[in-house]
N, C-alpha and C positions, 0 to 999 in steps of 0.2 A: 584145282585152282583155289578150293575155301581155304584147305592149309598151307597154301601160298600167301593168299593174303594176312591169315592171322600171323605167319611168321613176320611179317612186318608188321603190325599189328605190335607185338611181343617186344621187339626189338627197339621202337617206338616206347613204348613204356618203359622198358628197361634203361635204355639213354638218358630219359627227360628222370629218370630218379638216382640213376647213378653218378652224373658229371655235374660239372657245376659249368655256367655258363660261358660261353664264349666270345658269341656274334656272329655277325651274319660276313659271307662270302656271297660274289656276285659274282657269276663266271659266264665270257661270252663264247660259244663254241661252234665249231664249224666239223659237220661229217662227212665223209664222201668211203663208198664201199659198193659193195652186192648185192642186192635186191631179189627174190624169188617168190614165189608162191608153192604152197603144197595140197596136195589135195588133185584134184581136177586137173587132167593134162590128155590133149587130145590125143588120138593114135597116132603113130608117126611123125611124133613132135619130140626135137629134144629142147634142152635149156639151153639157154644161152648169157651170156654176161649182159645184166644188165644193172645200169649207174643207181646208185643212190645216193640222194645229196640231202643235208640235214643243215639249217642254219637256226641256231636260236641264243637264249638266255635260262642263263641257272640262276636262283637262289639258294645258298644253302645255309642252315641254322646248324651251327659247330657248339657242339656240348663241351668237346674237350677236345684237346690236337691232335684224338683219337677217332671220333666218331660226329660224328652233324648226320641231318636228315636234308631234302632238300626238293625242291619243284622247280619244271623248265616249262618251256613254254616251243616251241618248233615246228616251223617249217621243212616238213618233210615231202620231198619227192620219189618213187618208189616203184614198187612193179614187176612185170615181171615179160622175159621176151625168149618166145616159144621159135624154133624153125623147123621146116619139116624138107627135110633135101631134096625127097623123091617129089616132091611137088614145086619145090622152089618157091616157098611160099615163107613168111616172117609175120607172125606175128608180135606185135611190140605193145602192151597196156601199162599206161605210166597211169598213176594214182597218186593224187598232191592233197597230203593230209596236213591240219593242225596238231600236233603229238604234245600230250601234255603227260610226262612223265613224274612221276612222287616216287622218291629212290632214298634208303642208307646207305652213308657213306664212308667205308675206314677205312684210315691211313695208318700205316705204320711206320713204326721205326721212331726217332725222338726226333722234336720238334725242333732242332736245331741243326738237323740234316740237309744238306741244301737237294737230295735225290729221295724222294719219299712213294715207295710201292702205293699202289688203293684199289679197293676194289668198291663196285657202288652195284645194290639188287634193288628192285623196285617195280609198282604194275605200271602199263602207259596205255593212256587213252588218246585216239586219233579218230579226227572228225571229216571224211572226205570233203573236202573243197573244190576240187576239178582232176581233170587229166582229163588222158585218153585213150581210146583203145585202135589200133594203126594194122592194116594187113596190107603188106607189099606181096604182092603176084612177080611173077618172073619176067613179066613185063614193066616189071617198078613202076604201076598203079595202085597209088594206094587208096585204100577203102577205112574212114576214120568211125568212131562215134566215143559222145562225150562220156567219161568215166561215171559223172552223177547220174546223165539216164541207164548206161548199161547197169549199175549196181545199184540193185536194191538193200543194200547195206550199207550205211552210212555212218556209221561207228565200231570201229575196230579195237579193241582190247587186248594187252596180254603183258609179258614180264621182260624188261629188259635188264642184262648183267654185262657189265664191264670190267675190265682193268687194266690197270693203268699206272702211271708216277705222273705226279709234282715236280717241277723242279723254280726252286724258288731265283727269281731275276734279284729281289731287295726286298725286305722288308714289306710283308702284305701283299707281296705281289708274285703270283706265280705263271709258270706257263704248264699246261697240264698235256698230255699223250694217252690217247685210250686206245682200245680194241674192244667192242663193245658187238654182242649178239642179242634177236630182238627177235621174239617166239611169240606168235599170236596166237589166243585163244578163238577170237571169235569165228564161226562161218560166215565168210561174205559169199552173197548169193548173184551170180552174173546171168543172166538167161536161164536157168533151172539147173545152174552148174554151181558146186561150191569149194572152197578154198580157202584156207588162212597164210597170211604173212608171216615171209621170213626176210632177216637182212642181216648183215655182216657188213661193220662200217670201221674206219680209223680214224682219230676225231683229235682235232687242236683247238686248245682252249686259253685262255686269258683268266686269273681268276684275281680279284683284288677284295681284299677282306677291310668291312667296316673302318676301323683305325687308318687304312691306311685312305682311305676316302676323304675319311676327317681332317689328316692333317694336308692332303691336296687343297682340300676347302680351305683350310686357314692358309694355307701359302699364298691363295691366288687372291685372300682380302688383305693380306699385308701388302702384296703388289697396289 
């Protein structure tokens, strides 16, 4: 994970000396995909689909129509839902983080393309804020408790990579498409059981760059 970080690290210096500046990009995005855990899985339990929903805001600083660096901010819901046939038994632990992702970001192809590939790598930090942990018996009794008391781990860590295209609506304004996987470093600890996060999500986005902000600003004081 140390030479994961310094390659961002690396990449970061390299950007901020090689482009000259650009401006800033604000992109609002919406995820929804797969959610799992790895690690820790009772006997007689398999996986099962379960939702991931991710709602937030990007910033990103564009060096060149090449490369920006960039931070979000997210509302993540997540988790993971175990069933066990021979017993008829579902367990279902949803976990609702704040995910605060720090990512580079390249686009390719030339800037006057209206369909633009990109890929974006970077570490993300998520802060548990609730859920919960849910067992339906075969008699669909469910037996709950809260995600913050069952885990003693309340900060989760690790690296997420996307990609994706751009495709520009006008001027500063694009609508973005991603496919993004999300690998976590740290052990969360549940009852003396452990496990880190996985998820797999496809994500739509809105993104409008500085300039074109500006001149929305000035249209609506000529109004």
């Amino acid at each position: 994970m140390k030479n994961f970080f310094l390659l961002i690290l690396s990449f970061c210096l390299w950007t901020s000396v090689s482009f000259s500046q650009k401006g800033w990009t604000v992109n609002d995005k919406f995820t929804i995909g797969h959610s799992w855990t790895n690690g820790y899985k009772p006997a007689n339990y398999n996986y099962k689909f379960h939702p991931l929903v991710q709602v937030g805001r990007q910033a990103i600083y564009n060096f060149s129509d090449h490369a920006g660096l960039g931070f979000g901010t997210f509302f993540s819901t997540e988790g993971v839902t175990l069933v066990n046939k021979t017993e008829k038994l579902t367990n279902d632990a949803r976990m609702n983080y704040i995910r605060i992702p720090i990512f580079a970001n390249i686009v390719f192809g030339d800037a006057d393309r209206k369909v633009r590939p990109r890929i974006s790598l970077g570490p993300s930090v998520g802060f548990l804020v609730g859920g919960k942990s849910l067992i339906e018996n075969k008699d669909n009794i469910l037996l709950g408790k809260k995600s913050k008391k069952l885990l003693d781990t309340k900060t989760d860590i690790g690296a997420l990579v996307s990609i994706g295209f751009n495709t520009q609506l006008t001027e500063g304004i694009t609508i973005n498409h991603d496919i993004g996987y999300y690998h976590g470093f740290t052990s969360n600890k549940a009852e003396n059981e452990h496990f880190t996060h996985r998820n797999l999500g496809l994500s739509v986005g809105m993104a409008i760059n500085s300039d074109a902000i500006k001149k929305f600003k000035a249209g609506m004081h000529r109004k």
